[in-house]
NUZA-778348 format. One record per residue (C-alpha): residue in one letter; y, z, x. Coordinates in steps of 0.1 Angstrom, whole numbers. Example, Ala and Ser with C-alpha at 12.3 -4.5 7.8 and 13.67 -1.06 7.14 Angstrom:
NUZA-778348
<atom guvo="a" north="-45" up="78" east="123"/>
<atom guvo="s" north="-11" up="71" east="137"/>
//
This chain:
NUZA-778348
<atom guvo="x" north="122" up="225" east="-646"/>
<atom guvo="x" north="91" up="239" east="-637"/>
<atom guvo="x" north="82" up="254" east="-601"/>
<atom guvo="x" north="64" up="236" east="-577"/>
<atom guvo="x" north="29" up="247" east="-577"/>
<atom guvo="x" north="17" up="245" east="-538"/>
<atom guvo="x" north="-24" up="254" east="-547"/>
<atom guvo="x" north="-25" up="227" east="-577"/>
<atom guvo="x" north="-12" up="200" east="-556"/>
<atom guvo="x" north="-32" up="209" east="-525"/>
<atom guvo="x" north="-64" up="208" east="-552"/>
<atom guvo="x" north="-53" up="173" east="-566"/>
<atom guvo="x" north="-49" up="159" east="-530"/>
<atom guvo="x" north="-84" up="171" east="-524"/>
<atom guvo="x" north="-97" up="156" east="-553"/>
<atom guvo="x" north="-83" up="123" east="-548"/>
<atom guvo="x" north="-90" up="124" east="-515"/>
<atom guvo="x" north="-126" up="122" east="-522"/>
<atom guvo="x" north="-120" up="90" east="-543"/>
<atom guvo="x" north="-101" up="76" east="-516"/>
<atom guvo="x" north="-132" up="80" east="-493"/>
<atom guvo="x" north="-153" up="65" east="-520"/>
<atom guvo="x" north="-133" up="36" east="-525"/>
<atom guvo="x" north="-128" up="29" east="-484"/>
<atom guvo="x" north="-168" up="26" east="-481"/>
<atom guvo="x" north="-176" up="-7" east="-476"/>
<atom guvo="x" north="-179" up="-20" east="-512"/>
<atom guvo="x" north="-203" up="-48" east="-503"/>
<atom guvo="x" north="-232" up="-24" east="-492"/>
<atom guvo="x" north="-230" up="-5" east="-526"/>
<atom guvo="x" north="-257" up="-16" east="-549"/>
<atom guvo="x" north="-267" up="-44" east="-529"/>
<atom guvo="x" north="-302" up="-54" east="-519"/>
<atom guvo="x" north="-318" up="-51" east="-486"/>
<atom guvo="x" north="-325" up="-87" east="-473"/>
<atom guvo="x" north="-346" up="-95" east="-438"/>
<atom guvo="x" north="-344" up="-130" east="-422"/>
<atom guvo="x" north="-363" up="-147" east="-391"/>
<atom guvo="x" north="-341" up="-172" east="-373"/>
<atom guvo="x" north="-361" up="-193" east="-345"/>
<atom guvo="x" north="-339" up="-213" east="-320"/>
<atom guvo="x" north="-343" up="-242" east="-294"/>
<atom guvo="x" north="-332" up="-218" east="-266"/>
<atom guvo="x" north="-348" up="-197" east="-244"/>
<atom guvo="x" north="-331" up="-160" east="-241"/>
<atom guvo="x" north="-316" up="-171" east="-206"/>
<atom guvo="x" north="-287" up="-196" east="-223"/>
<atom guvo="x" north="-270" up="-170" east="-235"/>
<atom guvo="x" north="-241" up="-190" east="-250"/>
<atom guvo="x" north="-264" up="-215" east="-266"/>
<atom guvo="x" north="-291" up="-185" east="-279"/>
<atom guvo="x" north="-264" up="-159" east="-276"/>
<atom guvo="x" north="-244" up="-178" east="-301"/>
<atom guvo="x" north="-276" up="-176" east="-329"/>
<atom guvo="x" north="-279" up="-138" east="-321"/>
<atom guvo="x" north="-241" up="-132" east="-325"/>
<atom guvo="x" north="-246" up="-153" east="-360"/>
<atom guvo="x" north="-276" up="-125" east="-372"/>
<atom guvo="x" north="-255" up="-94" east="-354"/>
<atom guvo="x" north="-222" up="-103" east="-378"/>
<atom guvo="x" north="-240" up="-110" east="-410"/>
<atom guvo="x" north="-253" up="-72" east="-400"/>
<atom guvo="x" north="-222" up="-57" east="-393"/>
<atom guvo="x" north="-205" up="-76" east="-422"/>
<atom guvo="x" north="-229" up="-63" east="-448"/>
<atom guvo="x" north="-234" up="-25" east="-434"/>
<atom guvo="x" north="-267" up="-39" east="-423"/>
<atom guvo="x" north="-282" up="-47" east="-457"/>
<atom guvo="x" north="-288" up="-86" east="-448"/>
<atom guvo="x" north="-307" up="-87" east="-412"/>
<atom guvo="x" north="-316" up="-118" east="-393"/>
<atom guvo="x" north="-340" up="-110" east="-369"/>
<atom guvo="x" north="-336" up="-142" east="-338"/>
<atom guvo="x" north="-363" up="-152" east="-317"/>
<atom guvo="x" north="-361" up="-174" east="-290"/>
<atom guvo="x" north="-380" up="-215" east="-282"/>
<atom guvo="x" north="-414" up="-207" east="-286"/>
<atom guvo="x" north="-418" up="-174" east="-300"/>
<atom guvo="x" north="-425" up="-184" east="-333"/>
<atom guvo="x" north="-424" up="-225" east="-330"/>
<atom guvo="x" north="-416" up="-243" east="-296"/>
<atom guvo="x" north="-379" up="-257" east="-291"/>
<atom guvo="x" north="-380" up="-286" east="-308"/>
<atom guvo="x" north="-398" up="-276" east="-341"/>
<atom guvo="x" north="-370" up="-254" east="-357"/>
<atom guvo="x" north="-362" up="-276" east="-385"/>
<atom guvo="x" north="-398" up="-286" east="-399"/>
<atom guvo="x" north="-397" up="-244" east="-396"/>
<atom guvo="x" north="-366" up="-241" east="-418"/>
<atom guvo="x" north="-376" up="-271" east="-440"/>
<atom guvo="x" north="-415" up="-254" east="-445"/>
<atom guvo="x" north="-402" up="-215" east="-449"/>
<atom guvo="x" north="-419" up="-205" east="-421"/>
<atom guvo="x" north="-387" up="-188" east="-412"/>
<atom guvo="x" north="-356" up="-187" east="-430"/>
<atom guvo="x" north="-328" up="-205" east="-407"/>
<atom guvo="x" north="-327" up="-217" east="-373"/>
<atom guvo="x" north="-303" up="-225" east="-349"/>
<atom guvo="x" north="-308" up="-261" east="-332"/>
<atom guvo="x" north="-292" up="-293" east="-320"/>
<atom guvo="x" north="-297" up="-316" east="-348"/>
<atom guvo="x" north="-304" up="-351" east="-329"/>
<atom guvo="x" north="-334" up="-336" east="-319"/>
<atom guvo="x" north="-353" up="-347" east="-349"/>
<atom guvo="x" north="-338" up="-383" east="-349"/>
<atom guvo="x" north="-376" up="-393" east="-348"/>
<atom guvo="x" north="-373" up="-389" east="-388"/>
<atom guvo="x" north="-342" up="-404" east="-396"/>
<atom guvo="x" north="-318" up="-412" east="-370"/>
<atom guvo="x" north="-287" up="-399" east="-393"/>
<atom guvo="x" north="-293" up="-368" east="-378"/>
<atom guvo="x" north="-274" up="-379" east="-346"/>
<atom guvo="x" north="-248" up="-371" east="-368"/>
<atom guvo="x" north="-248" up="-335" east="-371"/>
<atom guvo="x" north="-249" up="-329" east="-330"/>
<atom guvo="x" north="-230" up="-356" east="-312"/>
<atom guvo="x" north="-224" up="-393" east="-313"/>
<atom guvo="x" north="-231" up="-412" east="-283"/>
<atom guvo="x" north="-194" up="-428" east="-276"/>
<atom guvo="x" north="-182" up="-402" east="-305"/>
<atom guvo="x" north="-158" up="-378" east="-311"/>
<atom guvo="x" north="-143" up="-351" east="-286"/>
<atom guvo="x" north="-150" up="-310" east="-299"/>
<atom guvo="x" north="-119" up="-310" east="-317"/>
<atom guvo="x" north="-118" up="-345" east="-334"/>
<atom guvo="x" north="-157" up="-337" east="-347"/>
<atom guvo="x" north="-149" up="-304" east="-360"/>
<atom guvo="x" north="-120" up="-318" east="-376"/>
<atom guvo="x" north="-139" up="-343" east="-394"/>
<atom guvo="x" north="-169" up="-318" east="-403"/>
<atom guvo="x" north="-143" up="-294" east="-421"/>
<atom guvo="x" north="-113" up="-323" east="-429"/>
<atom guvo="x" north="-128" up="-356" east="-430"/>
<atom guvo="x" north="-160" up="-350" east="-454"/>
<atom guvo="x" north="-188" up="-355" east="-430"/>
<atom guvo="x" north="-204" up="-321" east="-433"/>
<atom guvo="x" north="-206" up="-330" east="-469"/>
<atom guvo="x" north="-219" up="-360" east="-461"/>
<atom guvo="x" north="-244" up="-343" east="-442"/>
<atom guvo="x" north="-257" up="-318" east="-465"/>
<atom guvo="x" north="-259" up="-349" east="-490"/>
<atom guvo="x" north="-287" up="-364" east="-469"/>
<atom guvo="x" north="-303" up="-331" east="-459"/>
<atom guvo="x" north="-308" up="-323" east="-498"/>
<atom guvo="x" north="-341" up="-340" east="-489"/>
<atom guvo="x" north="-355" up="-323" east="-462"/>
<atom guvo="x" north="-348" up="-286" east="-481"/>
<atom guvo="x" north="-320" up="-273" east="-456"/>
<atom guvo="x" north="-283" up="-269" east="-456"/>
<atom guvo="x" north="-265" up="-269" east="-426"/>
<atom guvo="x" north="-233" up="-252" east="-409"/>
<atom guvo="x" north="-215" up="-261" east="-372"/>
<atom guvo="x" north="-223" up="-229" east="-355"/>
<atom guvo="x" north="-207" up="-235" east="-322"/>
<atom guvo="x" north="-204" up="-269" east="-299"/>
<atom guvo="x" north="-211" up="-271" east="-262"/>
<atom guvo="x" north="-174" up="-297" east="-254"/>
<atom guvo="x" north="-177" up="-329" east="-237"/>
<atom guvo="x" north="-215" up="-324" east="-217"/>
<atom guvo="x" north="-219" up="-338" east="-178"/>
<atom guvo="x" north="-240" up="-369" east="-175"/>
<atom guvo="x" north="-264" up="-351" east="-159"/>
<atom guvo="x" north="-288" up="-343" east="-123"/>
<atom guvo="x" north="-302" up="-373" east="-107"/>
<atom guvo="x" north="-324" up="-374" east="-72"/>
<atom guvo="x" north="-305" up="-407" east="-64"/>
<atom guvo="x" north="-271" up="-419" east="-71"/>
<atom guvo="x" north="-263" up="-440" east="-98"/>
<atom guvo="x" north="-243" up="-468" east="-83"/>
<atom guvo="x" north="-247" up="-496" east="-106"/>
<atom guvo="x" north="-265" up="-506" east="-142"/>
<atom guvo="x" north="-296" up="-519" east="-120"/>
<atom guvo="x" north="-301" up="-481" east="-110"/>
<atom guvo="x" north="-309" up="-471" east="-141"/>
<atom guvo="x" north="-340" up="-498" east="-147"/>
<atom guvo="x" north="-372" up="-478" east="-146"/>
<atom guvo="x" north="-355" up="-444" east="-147"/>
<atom guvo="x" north="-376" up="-411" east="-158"/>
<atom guvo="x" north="-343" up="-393" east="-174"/>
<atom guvo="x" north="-347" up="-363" east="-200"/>
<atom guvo="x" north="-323" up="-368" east="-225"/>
<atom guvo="x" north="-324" up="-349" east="-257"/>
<atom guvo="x" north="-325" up="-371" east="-287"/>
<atom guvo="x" north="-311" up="-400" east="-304"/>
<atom guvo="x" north="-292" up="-409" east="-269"/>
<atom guvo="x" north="-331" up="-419" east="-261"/>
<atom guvo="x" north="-330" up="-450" east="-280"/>
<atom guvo="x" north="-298" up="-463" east="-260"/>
<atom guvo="x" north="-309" up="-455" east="-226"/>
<atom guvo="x" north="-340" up="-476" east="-233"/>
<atom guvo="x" north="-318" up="-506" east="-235"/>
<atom guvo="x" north="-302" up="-501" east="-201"/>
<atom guvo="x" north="-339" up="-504" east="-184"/>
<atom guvo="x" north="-341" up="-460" east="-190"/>
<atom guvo="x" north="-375" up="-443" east="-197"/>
<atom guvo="x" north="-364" up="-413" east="-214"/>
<atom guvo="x" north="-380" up="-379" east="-219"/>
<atom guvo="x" north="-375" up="-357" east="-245"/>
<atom guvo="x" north="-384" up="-322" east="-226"/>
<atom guvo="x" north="-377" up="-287" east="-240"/>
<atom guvo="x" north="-349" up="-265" east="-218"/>
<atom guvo="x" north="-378" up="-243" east="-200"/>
<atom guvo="x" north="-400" up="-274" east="-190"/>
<atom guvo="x" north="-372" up="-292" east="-172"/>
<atom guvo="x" north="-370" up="-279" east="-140"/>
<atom guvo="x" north="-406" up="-281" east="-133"/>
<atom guvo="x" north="-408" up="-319" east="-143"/>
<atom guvo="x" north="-379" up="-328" east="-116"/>
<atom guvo="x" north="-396" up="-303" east="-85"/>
<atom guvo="x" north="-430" up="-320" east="-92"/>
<atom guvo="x" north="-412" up="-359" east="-95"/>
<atom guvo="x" north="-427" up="-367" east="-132"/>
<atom guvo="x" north="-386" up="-373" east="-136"/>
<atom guvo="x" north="-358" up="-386" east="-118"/>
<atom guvo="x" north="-330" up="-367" east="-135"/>
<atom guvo="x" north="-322" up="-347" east="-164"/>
<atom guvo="x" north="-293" up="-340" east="-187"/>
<atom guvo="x" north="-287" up="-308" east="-201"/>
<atom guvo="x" north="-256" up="-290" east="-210"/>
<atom guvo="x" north="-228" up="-283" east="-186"/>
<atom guvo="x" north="-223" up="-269" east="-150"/>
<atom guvo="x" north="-226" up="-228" east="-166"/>
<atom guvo="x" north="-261" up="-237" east="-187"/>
<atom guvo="x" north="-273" up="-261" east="-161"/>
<atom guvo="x" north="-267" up="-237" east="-131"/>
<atom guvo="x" north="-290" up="-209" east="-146"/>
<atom guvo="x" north="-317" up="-234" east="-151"/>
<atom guvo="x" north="-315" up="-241" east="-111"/>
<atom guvo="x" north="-315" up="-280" east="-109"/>
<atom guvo="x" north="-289" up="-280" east="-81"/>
<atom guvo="x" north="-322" up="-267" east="-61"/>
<atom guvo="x" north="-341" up="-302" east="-67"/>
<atom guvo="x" north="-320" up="-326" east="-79"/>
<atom guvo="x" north="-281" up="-332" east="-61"/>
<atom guvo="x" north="-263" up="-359" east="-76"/>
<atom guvo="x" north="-245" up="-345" east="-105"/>
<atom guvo="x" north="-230" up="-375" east="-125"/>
<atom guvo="x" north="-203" up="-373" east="-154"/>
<atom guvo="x" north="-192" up="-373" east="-181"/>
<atom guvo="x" north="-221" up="-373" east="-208"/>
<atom guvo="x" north="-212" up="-402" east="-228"/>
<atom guvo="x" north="-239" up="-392" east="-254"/>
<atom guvo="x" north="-225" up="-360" east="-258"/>
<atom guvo="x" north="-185" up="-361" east="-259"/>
<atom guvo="x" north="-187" up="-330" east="-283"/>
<atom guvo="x" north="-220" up="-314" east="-291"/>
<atom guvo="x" north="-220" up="-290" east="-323"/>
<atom guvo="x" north="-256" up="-268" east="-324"/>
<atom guvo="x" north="-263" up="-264" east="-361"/>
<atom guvo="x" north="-271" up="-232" east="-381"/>
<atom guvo="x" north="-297" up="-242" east="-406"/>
<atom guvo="x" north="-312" up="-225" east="-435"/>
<atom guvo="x" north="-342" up="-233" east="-464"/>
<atom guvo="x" north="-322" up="-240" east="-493"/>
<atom guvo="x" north="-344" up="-225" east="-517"/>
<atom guvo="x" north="-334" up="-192" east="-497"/>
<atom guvo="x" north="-297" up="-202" east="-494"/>
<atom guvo="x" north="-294" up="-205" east="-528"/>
<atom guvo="x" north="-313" up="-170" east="-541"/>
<atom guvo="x" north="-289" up="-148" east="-521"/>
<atom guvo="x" north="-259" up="-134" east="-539"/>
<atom guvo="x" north="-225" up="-150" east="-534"/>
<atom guvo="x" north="-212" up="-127" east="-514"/>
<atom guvo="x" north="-241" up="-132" east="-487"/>
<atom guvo="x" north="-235" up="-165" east="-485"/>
<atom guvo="x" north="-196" up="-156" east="-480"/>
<atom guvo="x" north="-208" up="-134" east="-451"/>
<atom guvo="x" north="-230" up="-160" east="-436"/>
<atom guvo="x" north="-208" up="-190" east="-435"/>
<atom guvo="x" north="-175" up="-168" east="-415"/>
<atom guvo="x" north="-202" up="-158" east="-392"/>
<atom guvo="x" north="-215" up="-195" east="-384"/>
<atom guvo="x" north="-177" up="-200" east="-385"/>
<atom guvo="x" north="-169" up="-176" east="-358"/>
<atom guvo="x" north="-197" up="-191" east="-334"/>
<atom guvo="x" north="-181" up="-223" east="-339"/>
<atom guvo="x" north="-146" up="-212" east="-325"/>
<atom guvo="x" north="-165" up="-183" east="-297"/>
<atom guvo="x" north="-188" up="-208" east="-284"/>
<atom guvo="x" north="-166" up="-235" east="-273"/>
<atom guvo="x" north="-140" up="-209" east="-261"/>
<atom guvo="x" north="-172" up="-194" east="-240"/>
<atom guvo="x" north="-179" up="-224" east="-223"/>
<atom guvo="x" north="-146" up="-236" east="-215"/>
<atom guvo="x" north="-138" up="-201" east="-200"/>
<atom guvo="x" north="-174" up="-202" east="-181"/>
<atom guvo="x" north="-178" up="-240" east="-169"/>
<atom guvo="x" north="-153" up="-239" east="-141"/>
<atom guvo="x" north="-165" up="-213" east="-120"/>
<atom guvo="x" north="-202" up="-223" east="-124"/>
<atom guvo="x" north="-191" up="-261" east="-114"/>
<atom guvo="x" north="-175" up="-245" east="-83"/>
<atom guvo="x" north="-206" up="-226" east="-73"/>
<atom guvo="x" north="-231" up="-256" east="-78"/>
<atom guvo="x" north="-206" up="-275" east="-53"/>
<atom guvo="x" north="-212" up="-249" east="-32"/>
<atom guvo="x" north="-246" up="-252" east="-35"/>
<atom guvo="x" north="-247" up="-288" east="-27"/>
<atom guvo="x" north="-239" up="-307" east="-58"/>
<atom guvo="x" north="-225" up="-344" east="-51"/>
<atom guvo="x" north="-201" up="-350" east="-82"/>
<atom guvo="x" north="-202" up="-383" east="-90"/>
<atom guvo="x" north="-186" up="-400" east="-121"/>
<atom guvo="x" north="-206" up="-430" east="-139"/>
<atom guvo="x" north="-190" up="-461" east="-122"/>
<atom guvo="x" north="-172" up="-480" east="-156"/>
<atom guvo="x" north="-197" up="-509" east="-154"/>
<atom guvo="x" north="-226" up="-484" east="-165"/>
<atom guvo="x" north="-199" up="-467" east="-186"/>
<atom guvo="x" north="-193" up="-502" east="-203"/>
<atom guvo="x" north="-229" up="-510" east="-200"/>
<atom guvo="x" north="-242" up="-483" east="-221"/>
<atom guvo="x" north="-211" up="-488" east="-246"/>
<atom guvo="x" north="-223" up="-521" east="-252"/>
<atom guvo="x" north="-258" up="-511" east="-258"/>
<atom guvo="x" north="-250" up="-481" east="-280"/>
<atom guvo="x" north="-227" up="-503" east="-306"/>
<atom guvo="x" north="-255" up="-526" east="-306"/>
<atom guvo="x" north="-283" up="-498" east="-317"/>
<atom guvo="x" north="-254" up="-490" east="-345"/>
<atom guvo="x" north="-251" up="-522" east="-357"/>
<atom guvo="x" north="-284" up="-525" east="-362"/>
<atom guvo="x" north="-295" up="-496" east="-377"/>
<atom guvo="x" north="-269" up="-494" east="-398"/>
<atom guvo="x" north="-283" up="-524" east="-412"/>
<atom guvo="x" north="-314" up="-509" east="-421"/>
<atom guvo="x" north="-307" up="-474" east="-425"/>
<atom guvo="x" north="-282" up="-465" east="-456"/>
<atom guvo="x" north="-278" up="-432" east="-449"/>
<atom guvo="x" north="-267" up="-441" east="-414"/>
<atom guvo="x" north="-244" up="-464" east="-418"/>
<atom guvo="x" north="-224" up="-440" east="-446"/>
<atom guvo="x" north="-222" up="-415" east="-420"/>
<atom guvo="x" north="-212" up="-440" east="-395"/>
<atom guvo="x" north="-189" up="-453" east="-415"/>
<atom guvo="x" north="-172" up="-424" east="-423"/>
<atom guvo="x" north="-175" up="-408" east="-386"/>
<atom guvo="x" north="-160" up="-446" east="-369"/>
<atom guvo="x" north="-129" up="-446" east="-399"/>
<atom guvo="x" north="-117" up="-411" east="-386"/>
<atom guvo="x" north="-123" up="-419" east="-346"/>
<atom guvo="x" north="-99" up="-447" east="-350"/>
<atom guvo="x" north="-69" up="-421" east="-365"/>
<atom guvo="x" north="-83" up="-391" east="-336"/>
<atom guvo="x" north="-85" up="-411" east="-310"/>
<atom guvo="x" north="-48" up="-427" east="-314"/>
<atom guvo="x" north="-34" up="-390" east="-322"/>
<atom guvo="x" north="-53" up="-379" east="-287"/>
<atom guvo="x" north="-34" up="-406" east="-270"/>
<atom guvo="x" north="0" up="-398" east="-278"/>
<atom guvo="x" north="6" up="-358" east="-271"/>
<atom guvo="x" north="-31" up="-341" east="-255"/>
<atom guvo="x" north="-44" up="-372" east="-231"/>
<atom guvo="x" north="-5" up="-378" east="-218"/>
<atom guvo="x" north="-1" up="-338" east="-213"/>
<atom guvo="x" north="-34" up="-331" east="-195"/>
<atom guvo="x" north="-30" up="-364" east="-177"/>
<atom guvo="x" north="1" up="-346" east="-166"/>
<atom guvo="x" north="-8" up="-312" east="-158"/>
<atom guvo="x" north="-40" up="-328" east="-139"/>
<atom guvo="x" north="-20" up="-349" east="-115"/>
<atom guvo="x" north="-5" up="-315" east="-107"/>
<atom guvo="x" north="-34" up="-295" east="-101"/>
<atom guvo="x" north="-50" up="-325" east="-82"/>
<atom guvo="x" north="-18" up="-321" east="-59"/>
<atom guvo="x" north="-21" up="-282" east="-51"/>
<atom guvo="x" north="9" up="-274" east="-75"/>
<atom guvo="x" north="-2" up="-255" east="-101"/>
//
């Protein structure tokens, strides 16, 4: 049997080790092309959950692909203000966006869908029937038309009912009310006596210090603390009925969608993927704090009283109805969306709502 021969062995360990070091590059970077990207959002830089979650999607696709595909992000109004992001996406002024959805009700009011229900489904319940239930398929189905395909890229959880310079006591309060809301909600506030104002993030806080409103809804005690409305408006009502979950959406042109290679689109879909879990775990780990310093500050917590709660339930399954009637599209996704709330909301009942009923009685009595 031959000797073992030390300086052939040390030069065939060399040798391979250079193929191992080829082979551990990342393999998606070699021999792929260089792609750049513009993303406009609804945000400005301040929400750094909401905006922070867009930039996160373009700093993964980055990292993913050993920074051959870039997506550059800009901010509400750097490009196109807030509430233009889709007709951006749908034109190819920019590539994606990242944007609540039920802002552009004013086309079709299907796009309530994509963002939150009024009197809908909770965070977990609407991202299981996005991935489960078909609706993002559903979704994408009616978007073929307006040139965009969408992803969940993150969701805000049940929203607060908003900041109001008075108290809302009974349904009579809310007759002649000047209340931003953001979209679709809109249309059901109108029918409770409402006068709703659809007002981009940055031009809230002026319109309640100067009176043109009366209150304003935006996101949740961490988002709503950094725009300062504690400052001018005290009464801080909840919960957002209109908003039980709220998923922001990740939008690109199809055209461009469809021209990158496969493995791009991979790369792009886990990163809207991870926004969607980081963003809800973000806020849940952020709102409690921030509500505690807004009481500090002199926020009066206030819940709806249930005959505005039933009020407004009343008025939003009329709207339905009747739209649903009219509007195809609509009442497919409602359709679907109602068939799986019945199913959620049962399951909810039995093991979460009787555990966090349990665990809240606790904490309400100083024992946890």
């Amino acid at each position: 049997m031959a000797g073992f021969n030390r300086r052939k062995f040390m030069k065939g360990a060399a040798a391979g080790g250079v193929g191992t070091a080829a082979l551990a590059a990342p393999a998606i970077a070699q021999g792929m092309p260089e792609i750049k990207w513009r993303q406009t959002t609804s945000w400005p830089k301040s929400l750094d959950t909401l905006h922070g979650g867009a930039e996160m999607v373009g700093k993964r696709v980055a990292e993913l692909t050993d920074g051959k595909f870039q997506i550059q992000t800009f901010a509400a109004g750097e490009i196109v203000p807030g509430l233009q992001v889709l007709d951006a996406v749908q034109n190819g002024t920019v590539e994606c966006g990242h944007t609540a959805m039920y802002y552009y009700f004013g086309k079709d009011d299907s796009f309530v869908f994509m963002s939150a229900l009024p009197f809908g489904l909770n965070p977990r319940q609407h991202n299981a029937w996005l991935q489960q239930g078909g609706g993002n398929d559903l979704i994408n189905e009616f978007l073929k038309s307006y040139n965009v395909t969408y992803f969940p890229c993150g969701n805000t959880n049940c929203q607060m009912g908003g900041w109001f310079t008075k108290e809302i006591k009974t349904p009579e309060d809310l007759k002649g009310l000047k209340f931003r809301m953001g979209g679709f909600a809109g249309k059901i506030m109108q029918r409770v006596g409402v006068v709703p104002q659809q007002i981009a993030a940055g031009d809230i806080y002026p319109a309640l210090e100067k009176g043109t409103i009366d209150g304003a809804e935006w996101v949740g005690p961490y988002d709503d603390e950094k725009l300062g409305f504690v400052k001018v408006a005290k009464f801080y009502h909840y919960p957002g009925w209109w908003e039980p979950s709220s998923t922001p959406g990740f939008i690109v042109n199809t055209e461009k969608y469809n021209a990158l290679p496969k493995i791009y689109k991979e790369v792009l879909q886990s990163a809207c993927a991870e926004v969607n879990s980081w963003m809800p775990a973000k806020y849940d780990s952020v709102n409690p704090q921030a509500l505690k310093r807004l009481v500090g500050a002199g926020a009066v917590l206030k819940p709806f009283p249930p005959e505005v709660m039933d009020t407004c339930w009343k008025a939003a399954n009329d709207l339905y109805k009747e739209i649903g009637d009219k509007n195809a599209n609509f009442k497919k996704l409602l359709d679907s969306h109602n068939t799986f709330r019945q199913d959620a909301v049962l399951w909810t009942s039995v093991a979460d709502f009787t555990m966090d009923s349990y665990m809240i009685r606790y904490r309400n009595a100083g024992q946890l």
